[in-house]
ROBA-750386 format. One record per residue (C-alpha): residue number from 1; residue in one letter; x, y, z. Coordinates in steps of 0.25 Angstrom, whole numbers, plus 5000, padded with zeros to 4 digits. Layout:
// residues N
<rec><i>NUM</i><aa>a</aa><px>X</px><py>Y</py><pz>Z</pz></rec>
...
***
This chain:
// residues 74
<rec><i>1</i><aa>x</aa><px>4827</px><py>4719</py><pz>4577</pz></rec>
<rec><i>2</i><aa>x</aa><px>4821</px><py>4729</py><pz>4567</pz></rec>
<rec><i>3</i><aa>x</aa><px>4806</px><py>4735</py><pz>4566</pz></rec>
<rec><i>4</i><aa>x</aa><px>4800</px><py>4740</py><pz>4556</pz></rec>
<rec><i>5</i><aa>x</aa><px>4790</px><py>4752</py><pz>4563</pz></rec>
<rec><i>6</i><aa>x</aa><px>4780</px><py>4760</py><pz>4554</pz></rec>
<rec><i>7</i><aa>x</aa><px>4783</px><py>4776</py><pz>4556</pz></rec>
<rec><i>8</i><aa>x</aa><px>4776</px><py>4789</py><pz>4553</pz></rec>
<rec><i>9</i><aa>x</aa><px>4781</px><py>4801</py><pz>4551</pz></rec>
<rec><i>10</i><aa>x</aa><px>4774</px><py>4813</py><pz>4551</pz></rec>
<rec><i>11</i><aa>x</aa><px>4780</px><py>4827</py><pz>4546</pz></rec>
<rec><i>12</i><aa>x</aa><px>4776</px><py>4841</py><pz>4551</pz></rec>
<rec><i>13</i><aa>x</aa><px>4780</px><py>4855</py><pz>4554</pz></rec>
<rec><i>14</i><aa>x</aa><px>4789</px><py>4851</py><pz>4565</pz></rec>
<rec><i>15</i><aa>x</aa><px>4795</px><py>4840</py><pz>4558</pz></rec>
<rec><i>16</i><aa>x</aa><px>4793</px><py>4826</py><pz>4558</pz></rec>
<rec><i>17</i><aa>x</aa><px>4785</px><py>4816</py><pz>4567</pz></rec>
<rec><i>18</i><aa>x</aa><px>4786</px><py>4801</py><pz>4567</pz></rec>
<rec><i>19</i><aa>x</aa><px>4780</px><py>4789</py><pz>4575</pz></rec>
<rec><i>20</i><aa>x</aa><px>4776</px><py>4774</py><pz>4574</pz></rec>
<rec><i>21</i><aa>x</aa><px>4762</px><py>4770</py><pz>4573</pz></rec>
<rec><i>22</i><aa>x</aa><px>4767</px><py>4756</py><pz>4578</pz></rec>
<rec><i>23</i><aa>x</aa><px>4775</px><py>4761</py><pz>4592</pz></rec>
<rec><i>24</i><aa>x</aa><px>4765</px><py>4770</py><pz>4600</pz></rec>
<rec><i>25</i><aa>x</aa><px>4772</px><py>4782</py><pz>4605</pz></rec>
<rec><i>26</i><aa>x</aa><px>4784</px><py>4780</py><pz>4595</pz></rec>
<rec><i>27</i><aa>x</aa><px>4784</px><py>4795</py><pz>4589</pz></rec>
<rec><i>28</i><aa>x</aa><px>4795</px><py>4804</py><pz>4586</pz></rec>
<rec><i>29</i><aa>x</aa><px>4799</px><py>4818</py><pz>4578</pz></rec>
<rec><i>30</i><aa>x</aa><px>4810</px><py>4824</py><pz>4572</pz></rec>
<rec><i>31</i><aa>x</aa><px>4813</px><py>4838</py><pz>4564</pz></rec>
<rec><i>32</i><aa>x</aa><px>4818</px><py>4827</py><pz>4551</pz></rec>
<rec><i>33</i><aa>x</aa><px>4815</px><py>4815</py><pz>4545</pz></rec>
<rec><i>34</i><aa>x</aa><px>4826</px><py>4810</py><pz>4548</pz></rec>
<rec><i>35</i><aa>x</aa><px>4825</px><py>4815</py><pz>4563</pz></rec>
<rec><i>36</i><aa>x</aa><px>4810</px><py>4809</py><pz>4564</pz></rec>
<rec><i>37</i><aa>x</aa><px>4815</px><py>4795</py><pz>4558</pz></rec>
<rec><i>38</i><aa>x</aa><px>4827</px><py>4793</py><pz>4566</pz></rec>
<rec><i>39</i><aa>x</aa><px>4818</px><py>4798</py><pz>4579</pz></rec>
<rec><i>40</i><aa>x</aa><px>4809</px><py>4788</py><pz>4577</pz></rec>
<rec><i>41</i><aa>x</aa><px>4819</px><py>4777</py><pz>4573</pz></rec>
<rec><i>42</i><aa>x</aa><px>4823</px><py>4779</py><pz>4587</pz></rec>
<rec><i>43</i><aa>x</aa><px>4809</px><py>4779</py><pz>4593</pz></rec>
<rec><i>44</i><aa>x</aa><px>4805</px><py>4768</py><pz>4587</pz></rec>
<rec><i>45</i><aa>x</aa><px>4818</px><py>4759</py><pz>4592</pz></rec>
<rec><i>46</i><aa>x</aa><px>4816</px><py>4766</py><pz>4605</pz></rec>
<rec><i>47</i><aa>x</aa><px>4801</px><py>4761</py><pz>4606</pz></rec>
<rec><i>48</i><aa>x</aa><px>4806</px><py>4747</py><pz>4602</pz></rec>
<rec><i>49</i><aa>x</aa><px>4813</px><py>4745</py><pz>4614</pz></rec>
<rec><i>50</i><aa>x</aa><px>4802</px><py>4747</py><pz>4622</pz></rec>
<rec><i>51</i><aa>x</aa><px>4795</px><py>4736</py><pz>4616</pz></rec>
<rec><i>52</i><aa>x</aa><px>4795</px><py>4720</py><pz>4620</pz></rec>
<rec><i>53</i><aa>x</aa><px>4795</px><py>4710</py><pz>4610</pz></rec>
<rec><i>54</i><aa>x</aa><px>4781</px><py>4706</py><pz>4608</pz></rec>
<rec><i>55</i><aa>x</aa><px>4778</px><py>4719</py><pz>4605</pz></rec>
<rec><i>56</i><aa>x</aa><px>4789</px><py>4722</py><pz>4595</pz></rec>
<rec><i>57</i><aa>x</aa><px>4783</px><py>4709</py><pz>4588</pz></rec>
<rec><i>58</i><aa>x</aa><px>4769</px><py>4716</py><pz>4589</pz></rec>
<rec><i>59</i><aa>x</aa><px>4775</px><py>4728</py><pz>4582</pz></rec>
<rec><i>60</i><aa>x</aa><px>4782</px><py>4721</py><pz>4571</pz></rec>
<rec><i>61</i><aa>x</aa><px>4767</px><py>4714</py><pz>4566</pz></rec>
<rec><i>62</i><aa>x</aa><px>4761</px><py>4727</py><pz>4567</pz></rec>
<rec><i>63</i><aa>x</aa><px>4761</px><py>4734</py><pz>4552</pz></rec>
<rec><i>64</i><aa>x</aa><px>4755</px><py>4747</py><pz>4552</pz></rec>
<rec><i>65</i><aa>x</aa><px>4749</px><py>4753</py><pz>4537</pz></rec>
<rec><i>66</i><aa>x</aa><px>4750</px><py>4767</py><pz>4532</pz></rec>
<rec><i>67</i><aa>x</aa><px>4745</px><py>4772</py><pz>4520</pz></rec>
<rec><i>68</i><aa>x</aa><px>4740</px><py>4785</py><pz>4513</pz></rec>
<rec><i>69</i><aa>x</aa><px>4726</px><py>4786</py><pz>4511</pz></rec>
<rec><i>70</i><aa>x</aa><px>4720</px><py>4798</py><pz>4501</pz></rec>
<rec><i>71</i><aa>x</aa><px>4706</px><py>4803</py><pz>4506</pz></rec>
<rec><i>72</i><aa>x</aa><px>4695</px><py>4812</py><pz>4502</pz></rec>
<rec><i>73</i><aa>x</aa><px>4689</px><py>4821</py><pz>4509</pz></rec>
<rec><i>74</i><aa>x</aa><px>4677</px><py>4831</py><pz>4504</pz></rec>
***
């Protein structure tokens, strides 16, 4: 069965860090892009496993938003 799971991915001086807001605990890094998405890829299908049923259907009705919001500050 195929998931669709939101990931953020963060980027700083030692590289690139990535993890699912959906899966608590499912986090990963890498020195690439590449590297941090194939990491996680594997995190996540790793962290799949661990789950029953139920709760795989309980991840695929929750949706998760992100968006960019512009703010002043004085």
């Amino acid at each position: 069965m195929s998931y669709k799971i939101d990931v953020v991915i963060e980027k700083d001086e030692d590289g690139y860090y990535a993890y699912c807001p959906a899966l608590k605990g499912c986090q990963t890094q890498g020195d690439t892009l590449e590297e941090v998405q194939a990491n996680i890829k594997e995190a996540i299908e790793l962290y799949l496993e661990t789950l029953s049923d139920e709760e795989k259907s309980i991840l695929q009705r929750q949706e998760i938003l992100t968006m960019t919001l512009e703010v002043q500050v004085a």
